[in-house]
N, C-alpha and C positions, 0 to 999 in steps of 0.2 A: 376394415383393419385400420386404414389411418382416424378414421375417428377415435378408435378407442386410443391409439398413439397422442392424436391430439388430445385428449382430457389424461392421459399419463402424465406428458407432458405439461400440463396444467400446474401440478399437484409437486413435479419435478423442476422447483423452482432454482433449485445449486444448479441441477444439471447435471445429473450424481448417475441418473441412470438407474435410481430406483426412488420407490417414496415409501411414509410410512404407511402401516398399518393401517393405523386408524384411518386414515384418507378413505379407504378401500370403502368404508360405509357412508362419507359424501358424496363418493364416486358413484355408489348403488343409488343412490338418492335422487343425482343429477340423470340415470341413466333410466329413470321412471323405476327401479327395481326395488325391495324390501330387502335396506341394508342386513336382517336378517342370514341372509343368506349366502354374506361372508363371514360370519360372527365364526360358527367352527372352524374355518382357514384361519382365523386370525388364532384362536384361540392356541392351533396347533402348528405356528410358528416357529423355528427357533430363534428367530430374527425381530425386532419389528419393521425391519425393510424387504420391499418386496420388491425385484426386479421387474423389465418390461416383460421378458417372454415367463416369470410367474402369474404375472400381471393378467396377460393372454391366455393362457391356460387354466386361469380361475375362469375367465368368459367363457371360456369355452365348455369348461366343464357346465356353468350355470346354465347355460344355452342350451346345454344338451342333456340338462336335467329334465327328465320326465313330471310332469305338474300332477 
């Protein structure tokens, strides 16, 4: 969990407490992952900022997608 807080925080350069969007697919990038497979989360946004515990909850869900 703090790794993923440490590359959040990365990306959370104001210090705002969320980032954008888009990040989400350097973040899948940097995480060896096929940014792919944030593209419908983003797509189905109302935001283009995402909170930490969104943030977490997208991992989670990813992680616990069945391949």
């Amino acid at each position: 969990m703090q790794n993923l807080r440490d590359i959040f925080d990365l990306f959370d350069k104001q210090q705002t407490g969320s980032i954008n969007a888009k990040d989400l697919e350097t973040i899948m990038g940097s995480l060896q992952r096929d940014p792919a497979e944030v593209r419908d989360f983003i797509d189905n946004l109302q935001s283009d900022l995402i909170t930490f515990d969104e943030f977490i909850s997208l991992m989670q869900m990813i992680e616990n997608r069945i391949v």
